[in-house]
C-alpha positions as a LaTeX table, in Angstrom:
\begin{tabular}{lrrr}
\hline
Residue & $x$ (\AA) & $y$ (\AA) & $z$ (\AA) \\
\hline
Unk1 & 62.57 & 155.87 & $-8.50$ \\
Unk2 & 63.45 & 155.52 & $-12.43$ \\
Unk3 & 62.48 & 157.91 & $-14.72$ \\
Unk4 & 58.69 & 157.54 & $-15.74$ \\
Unk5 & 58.10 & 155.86 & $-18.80$ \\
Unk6 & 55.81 & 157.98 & $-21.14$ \\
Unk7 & 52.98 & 155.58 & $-22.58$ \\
Unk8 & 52.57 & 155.16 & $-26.32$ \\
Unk9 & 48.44 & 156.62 & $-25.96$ \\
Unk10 & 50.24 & 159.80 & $-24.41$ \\
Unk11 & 53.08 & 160.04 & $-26.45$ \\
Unk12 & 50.48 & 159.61 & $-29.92$ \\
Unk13 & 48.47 & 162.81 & $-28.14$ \\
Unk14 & 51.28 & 164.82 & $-28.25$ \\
Unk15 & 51.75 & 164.72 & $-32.24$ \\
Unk16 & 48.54 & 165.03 & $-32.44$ \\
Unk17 & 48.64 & 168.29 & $-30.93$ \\
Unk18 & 51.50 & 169.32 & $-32.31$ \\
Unk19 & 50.34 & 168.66 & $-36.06$ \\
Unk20 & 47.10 & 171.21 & $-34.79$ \\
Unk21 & 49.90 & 173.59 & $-34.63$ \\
Unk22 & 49.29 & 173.75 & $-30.34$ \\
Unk23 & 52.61 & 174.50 & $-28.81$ \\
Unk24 & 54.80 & 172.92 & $-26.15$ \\
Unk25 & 53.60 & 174.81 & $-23.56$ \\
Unk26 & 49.87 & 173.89 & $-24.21$ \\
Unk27 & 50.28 & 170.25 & $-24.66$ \\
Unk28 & 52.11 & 170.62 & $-21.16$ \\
Unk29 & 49.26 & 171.72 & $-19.95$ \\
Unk30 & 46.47 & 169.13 & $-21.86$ \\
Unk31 & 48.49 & 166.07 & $-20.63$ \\
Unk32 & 50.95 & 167.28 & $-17.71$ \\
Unk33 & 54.03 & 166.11 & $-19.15$ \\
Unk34 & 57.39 & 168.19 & $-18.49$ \\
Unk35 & 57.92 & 170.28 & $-21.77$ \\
Unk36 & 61.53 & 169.35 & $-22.35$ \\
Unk37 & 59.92 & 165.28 & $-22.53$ \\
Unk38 & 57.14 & 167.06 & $-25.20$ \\
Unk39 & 59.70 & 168.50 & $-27.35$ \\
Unk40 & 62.26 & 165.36 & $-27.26$ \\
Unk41 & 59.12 & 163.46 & $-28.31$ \\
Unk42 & 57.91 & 165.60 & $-31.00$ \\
Unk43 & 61.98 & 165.52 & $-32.45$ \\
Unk44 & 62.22 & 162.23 & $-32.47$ \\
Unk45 & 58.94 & 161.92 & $-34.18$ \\
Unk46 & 60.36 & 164.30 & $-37.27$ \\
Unk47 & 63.54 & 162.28 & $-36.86$ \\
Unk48 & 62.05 & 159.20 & $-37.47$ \\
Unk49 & 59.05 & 158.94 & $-38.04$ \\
Unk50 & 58.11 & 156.69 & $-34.88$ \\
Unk51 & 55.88 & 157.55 & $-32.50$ \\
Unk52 & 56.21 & 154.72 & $-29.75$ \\
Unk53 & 59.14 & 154.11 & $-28.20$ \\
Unk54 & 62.14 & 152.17 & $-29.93$ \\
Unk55 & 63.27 & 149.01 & $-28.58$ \\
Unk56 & 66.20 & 149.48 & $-26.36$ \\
Unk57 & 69.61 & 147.18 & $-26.47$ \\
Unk58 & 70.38 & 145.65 & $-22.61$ \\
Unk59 & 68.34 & 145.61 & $-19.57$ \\
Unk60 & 67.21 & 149.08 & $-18.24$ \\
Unk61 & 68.95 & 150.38 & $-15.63$ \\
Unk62 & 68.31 & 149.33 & $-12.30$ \\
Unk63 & 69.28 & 152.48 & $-9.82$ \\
Unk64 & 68.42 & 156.08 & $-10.67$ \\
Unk65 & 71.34 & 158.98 & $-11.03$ \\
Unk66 & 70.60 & 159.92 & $-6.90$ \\
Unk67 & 71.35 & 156.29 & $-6.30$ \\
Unk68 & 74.69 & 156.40 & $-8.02$ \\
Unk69 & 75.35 & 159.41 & $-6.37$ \\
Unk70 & 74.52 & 157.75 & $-2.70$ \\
Unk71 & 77.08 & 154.82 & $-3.71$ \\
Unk72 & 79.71 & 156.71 & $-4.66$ \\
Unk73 & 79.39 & 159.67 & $-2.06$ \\
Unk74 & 79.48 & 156.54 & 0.59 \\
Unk75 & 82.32 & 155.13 & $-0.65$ \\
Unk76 & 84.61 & 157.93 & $-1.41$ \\
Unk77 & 83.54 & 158.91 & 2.73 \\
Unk78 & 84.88 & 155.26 & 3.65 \\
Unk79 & 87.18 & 153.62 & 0.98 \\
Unk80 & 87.78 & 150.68 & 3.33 \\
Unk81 & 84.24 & 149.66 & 3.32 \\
Unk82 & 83.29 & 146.41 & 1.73 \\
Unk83 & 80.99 & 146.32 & $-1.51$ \\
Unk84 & 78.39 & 143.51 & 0.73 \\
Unk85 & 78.87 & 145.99 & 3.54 \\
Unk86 & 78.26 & 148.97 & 1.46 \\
Unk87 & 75.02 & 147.03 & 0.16 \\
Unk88 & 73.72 & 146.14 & 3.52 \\
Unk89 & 73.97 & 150.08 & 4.39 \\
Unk90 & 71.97 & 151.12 & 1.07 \\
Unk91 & 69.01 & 148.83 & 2.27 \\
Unk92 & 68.59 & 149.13 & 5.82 \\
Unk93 & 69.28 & 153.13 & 5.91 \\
Unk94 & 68.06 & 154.38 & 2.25 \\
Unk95 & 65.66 & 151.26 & 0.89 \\
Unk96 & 68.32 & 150.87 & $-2.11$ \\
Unk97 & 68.25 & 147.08 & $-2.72$ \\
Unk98 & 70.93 & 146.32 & $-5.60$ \\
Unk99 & 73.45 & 143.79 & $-6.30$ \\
Unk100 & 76.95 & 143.38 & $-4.81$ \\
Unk101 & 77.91 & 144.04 & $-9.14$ \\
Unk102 & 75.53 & 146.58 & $-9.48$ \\
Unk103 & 77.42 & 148.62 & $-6.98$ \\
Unk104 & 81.01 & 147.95 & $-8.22$ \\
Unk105 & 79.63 & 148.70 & $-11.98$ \\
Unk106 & 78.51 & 152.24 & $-10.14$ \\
Unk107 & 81.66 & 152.55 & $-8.61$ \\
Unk108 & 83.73 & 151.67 & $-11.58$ \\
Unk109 & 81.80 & 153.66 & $-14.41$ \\
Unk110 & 82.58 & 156.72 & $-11.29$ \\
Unk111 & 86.36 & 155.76 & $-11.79$ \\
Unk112 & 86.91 & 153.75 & $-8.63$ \\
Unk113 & 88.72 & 151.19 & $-8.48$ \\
Unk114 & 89.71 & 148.47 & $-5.98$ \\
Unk115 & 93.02 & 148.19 & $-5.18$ \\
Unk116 & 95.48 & 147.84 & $-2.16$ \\
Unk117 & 96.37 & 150.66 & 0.11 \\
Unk118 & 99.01 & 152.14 & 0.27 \\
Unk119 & 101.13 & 151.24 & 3.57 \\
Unk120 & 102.62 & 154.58 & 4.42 \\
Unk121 & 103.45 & 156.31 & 8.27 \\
Unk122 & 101.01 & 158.72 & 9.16 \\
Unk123 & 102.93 & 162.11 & 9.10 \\
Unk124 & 102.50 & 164.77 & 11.49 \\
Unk125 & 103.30 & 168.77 & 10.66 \\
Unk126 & 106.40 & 168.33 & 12.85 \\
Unk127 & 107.81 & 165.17 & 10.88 \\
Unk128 & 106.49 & 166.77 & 7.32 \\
Unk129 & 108.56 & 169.71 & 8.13 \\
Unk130 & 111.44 & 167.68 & 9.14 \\
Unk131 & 111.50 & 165.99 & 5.93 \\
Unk132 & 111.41 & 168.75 & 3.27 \\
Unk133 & 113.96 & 170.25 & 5.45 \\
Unk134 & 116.53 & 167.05 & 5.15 \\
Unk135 & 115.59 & 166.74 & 1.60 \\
Unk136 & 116.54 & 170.45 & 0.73 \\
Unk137 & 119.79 & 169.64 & 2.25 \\
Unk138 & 120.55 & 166.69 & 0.39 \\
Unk139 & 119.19 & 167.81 & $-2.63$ \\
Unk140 & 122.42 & 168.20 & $-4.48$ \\
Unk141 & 124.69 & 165.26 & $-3.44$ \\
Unk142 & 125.81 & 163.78 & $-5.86$ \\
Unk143 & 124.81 & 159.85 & $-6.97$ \\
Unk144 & 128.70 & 159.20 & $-6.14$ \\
Unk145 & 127.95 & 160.42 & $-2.27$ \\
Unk146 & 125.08 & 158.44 & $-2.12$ \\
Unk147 & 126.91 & 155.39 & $-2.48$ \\
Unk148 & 129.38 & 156.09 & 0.05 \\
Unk149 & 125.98 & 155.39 & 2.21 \\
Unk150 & 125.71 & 152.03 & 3.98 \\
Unk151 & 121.48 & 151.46 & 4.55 \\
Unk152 & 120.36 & 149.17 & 7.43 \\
Unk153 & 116.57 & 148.34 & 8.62 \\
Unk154 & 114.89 & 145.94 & 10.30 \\
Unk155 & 112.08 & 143.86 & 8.78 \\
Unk156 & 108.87 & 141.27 & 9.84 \\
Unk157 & 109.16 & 138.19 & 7.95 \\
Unk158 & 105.90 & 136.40 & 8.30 \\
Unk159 & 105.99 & 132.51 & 7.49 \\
Unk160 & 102.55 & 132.38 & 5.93 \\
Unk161 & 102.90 & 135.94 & 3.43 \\
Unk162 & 101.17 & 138.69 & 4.70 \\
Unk163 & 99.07 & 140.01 & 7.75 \\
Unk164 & 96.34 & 140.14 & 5.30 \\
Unk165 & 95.24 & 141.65 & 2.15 \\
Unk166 & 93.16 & 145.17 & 2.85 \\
Unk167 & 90.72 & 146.34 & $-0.43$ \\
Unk168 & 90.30 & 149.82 & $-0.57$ \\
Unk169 & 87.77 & 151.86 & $-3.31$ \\
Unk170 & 90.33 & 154.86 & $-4.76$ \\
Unk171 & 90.25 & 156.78 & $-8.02$ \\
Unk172 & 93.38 & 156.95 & $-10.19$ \\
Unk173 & 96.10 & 159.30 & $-9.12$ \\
Unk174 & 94.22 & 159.10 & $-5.31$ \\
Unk175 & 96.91 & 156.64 & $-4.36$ \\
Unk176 & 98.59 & 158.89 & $-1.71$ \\
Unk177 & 95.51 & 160.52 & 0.02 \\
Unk178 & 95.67 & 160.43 & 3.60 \\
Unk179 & 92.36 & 158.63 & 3.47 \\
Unk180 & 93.40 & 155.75 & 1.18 \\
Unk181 & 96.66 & 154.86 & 3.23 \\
Unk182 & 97.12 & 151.86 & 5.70 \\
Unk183 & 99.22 & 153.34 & 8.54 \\
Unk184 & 102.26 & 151.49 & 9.10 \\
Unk185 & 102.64 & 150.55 & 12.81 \\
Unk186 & 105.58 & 148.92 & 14.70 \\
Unk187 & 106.55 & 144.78 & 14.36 \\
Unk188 & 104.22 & 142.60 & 15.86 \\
Unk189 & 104.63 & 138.65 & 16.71 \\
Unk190 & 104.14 & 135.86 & 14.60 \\
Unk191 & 107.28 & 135.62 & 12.48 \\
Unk192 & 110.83 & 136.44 & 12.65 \\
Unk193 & 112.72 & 140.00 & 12.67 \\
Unk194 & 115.46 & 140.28 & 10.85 \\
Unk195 & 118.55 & 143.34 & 10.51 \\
Unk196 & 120.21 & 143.71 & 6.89 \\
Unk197 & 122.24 & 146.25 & 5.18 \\
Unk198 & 123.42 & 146.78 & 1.80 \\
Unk199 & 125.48 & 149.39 & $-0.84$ \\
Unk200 & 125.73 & 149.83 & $-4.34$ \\
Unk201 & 128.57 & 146.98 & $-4.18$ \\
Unk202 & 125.85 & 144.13 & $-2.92$ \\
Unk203 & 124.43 & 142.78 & 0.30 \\
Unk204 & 125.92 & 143.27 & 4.18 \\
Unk205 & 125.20 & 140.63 & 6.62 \\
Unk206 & 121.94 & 139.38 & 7.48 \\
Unk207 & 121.02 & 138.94 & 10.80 \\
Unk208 & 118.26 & 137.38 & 12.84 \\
Unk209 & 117.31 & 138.96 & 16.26 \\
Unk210 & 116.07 & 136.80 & 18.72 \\
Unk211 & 113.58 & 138.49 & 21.47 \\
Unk212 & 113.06 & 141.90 & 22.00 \\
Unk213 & 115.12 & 144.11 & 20.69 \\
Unk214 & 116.54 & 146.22 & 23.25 \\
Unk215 & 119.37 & 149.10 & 23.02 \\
Unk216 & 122.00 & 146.69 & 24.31 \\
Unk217 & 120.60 & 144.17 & 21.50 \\
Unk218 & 120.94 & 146.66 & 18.89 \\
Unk219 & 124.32 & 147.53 & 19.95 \\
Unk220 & 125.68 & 143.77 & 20.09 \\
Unk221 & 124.44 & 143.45 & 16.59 \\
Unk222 & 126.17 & 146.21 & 15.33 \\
Unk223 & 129.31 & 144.99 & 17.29 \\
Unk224 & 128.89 & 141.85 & 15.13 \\
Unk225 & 127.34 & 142.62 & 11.70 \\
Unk226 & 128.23 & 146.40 & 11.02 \\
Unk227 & 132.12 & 145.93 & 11.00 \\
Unk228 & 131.39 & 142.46 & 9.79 \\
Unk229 & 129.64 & 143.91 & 6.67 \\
Unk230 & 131.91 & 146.98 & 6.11 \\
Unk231 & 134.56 & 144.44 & 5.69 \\
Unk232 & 132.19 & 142.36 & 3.62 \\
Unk233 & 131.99 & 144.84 & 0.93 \\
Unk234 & 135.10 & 146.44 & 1.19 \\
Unk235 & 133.89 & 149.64 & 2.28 \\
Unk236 & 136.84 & 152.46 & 2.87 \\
Unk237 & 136.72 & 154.11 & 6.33 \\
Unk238 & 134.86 & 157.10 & 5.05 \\
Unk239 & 131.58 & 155.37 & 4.38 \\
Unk240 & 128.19 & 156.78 & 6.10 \\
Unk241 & 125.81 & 155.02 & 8.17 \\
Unk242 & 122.70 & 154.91 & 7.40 \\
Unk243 & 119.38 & 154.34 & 10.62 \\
Unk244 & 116.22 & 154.99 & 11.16 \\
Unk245 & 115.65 & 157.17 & 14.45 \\
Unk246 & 114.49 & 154.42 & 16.83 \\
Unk247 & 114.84 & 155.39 & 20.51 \\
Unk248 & 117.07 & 152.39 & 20.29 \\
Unk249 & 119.27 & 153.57 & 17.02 \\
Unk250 & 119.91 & 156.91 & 18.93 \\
Unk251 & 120.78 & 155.60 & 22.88 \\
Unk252 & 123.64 & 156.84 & 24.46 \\
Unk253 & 125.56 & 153.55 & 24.85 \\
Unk254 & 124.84 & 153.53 & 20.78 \\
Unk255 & 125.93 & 156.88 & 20.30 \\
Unk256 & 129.36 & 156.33 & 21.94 \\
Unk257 & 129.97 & 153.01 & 20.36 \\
Unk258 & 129.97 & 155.34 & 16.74 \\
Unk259 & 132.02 & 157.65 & 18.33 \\
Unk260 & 134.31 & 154.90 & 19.31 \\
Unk261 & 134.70 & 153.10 & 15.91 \\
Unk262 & 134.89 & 156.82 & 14.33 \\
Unk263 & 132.03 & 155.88 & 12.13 \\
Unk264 & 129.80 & 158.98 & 10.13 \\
Unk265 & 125.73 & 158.14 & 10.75 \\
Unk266 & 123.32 & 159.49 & 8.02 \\
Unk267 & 121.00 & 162.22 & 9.69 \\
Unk268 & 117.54 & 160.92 & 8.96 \\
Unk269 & 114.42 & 162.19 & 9.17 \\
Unk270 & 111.38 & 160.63 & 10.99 \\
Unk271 & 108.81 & 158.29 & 9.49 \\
Unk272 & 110.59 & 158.18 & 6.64 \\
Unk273 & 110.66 & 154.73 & 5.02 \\
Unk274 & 110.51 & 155.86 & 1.88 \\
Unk275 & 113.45 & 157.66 & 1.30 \\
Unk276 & 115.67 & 154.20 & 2.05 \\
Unk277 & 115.97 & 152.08 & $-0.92$ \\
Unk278 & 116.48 & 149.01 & 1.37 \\
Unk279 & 112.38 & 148.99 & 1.83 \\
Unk280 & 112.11 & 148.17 & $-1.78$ \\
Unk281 & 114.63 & 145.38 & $-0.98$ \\
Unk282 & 112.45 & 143.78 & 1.63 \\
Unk283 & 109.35 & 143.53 & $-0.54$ \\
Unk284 & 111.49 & 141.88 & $-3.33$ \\
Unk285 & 112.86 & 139.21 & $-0.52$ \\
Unk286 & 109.60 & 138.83 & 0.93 \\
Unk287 & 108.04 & 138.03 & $-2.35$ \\
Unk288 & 111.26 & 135.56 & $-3.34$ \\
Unk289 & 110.42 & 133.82 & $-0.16$ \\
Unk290 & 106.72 & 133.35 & $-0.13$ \\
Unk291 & 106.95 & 131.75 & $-3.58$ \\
Unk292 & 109.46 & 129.18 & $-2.45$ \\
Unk293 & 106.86 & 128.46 & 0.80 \\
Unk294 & 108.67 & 127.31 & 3.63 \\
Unk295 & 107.77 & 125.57 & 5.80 \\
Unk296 & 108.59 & 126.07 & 9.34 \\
Unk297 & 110.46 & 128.86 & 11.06 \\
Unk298 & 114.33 & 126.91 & 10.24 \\
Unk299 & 113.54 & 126.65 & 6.54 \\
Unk300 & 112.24 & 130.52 & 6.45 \\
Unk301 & 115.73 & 131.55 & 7.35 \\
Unk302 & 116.90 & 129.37 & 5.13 \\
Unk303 & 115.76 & 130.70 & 2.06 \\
Unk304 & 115.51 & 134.02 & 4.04 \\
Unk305 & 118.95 & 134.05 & 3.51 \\
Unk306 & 119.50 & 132.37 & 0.21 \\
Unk307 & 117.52 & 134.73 & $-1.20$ \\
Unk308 & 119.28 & 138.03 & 0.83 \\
Unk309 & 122.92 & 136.73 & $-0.86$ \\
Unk310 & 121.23 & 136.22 & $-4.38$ \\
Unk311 & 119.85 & 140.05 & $-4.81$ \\
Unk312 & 121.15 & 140.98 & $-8.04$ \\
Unk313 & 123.85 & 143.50 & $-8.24$ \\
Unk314 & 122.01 & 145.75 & $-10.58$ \\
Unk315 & 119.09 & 146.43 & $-8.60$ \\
Unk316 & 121.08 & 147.43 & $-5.61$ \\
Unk317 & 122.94 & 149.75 & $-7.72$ \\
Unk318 & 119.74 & 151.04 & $-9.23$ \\
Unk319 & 118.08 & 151.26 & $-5.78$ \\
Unk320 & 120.93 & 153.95 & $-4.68$ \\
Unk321 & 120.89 & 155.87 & $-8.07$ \\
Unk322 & 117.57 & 156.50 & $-7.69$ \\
Unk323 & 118.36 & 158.58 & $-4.15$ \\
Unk324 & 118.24 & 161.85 & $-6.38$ \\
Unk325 & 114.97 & 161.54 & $-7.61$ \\
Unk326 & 113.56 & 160.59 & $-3.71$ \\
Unk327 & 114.76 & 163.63 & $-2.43$ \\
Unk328 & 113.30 & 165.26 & $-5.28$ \\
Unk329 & 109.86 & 164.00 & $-4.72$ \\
Unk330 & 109.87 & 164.62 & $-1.31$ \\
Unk331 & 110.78 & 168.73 & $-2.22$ \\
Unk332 & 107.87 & 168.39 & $-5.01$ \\
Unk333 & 105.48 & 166.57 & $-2.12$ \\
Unk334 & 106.58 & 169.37 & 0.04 \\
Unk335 & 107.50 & 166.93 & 2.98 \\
Unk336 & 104.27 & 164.71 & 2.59 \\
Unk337 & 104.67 & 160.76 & 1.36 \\
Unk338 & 106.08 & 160.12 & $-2.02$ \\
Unk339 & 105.12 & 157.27 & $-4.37$ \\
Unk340 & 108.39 & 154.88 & $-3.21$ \\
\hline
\end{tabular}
């Protein structure tokens, strides 16, 4: 319930009283009203003059302050929930009938706000540990070692943009919360996969993988895109690979083809996508290619790879001088997620 209104009969009683020189306490008692109400009344009286209450600018307020509290406390348990979903709980469990607005004013005015999640791997204490240990050890290379690093991934291009949009209710500076993150999970179907490197010198090859990708896959497409993109970019025999930990990246047959071609692999740490700058390469591409909407599977590799050659030399560069400050944030985050 609101607050009770005070009427004007009661409110004239109370002056009344108080010119007769009868305290707060006493007119408390005479008409039941809390004190603290009696001596706002009797102020604003001296104030102004007015007895009855003052016309008020906007509509009254339509949910009390244990209401607010019941949205936001909901919420802030469940920040995937939906505002119509969050509505439909407030009036079949509490009797709390409001508007779908009414709600995301509440939220709002609490300092929610909608917004995207943040796709991030869930972390476990082994892989946190892992992390801030890698990071102290790279903490002091240099930005001239990092580019001596060649960075490969694998990506989901989807033909139609996303998997679909998730709406989460977050305050500012909540972004990273385990709560307000979409875990990441492995590629699903639907769209093509695709293998690219790059360095500070530009894009390697691009490649599409067909089918599963199996050990012996990976290893063919090393075979035929790693050397192929070392020579690509003119890379000196020196250079350092750079893969994920995949059961796949790591088999044996793998392991001995590196040995083979005498070629240094980056250690990396698990679940770590944000430490490669080629993940901020894959949202630009994936954003170049939904706005140019292709239209089957043939013209998505198209400008799949239109788009993979035209990456502008600056941002790669950029994207590897910026290795520093990752492995800084990771120390700061003491192994948990960063904001790249």
């Amino acid at each position: 319930m609101g607050r009770k209104e005070i009427s004007n009969e009661i409110r004239k009683k109370i002056i009344s009283y108080h010119m007769k020189n009868i305290g707060p306490t006493k007119i408390h008692e005479k008409t039941k009203v809390a004190r603290p109400t009696i001596e706002s009344i009797i102020r604003k009286w001296k104030k102004t003059g007015v007895i009855c209450n003052l016309p008020r600018s906007g509509r009254r307020k339509c949910t009390t302050p244990r209401q607010d509290r019941l949205i936001v406390k909901h919420m802030d348990g469940n920040p995937r929930m939906s505002v119509p979903k969050l509505r439909d709980n407030l009036k079949i469990n509490y009797q709390v009938d409001v508007s779908n607005q009414t709600i995301r004013r509440r939220l709002k005015k609490a300092g929610y706000n909608g917004r995207r999640p943040c796709k991030k791997p869930l972390l476990s204490k082994r892989n946190i540990h892992r992390r801030l240990e890698w990071a102290k050890a790279h903490v002091n290379w240099t930005v001239h070692q990092w580019k001596s690093v060649l960075w490969s991934d694998e990506t989901k291009i989807n033909l139609f943009g996303s998997d679909g949009i998730t709406r989460i209710w977050r305050k500012s500076g909540d972004r990273l919360k385990k709560k307000n993150l979409l875990p990441t999970v492995k590629h699903g179907g639907g769209s093509i996969m695709v293998w690219g490197c790059f360095n500070h010198k530009g894009v390697g090859n691009l490649h599409v993988i067909e089918g599963i990708m199996t050990k012996e896959v990976y290893l063919d497409l090393l075979q035929t895109n790693l050397i192929a993109s070392k020579k690509k970019l003119r890379l000196k025999n020196d250079f350092i690979f750079q893969q994920d930990g995949d059961p796949k990246h790591t088999a044996k047959i793998v392991d001995q083809w590196f040995v083979k071609q005498r070629i240094k692999k980056l250690d990396w740490p698990a679940q770590s996508p944000d430490m490669n700058p080629i993940e901020h390469l894959w949202t630009v591409i994936k954003r170049k290619v939904q706005e140019r909407s292709p239209k089957n599977k043939k013209e998505l590799e198209q400008v799949l790879r239109e788009e993979w050659e035209l990456l502008d030399k600056k941002t790669l560069e950029n994207l590897v001088e910026s290795m520093p400050r990752r492995v800084a944030e990771v120390i700061k985050a003491k192994g948990g997620h960063t904001r790249y």
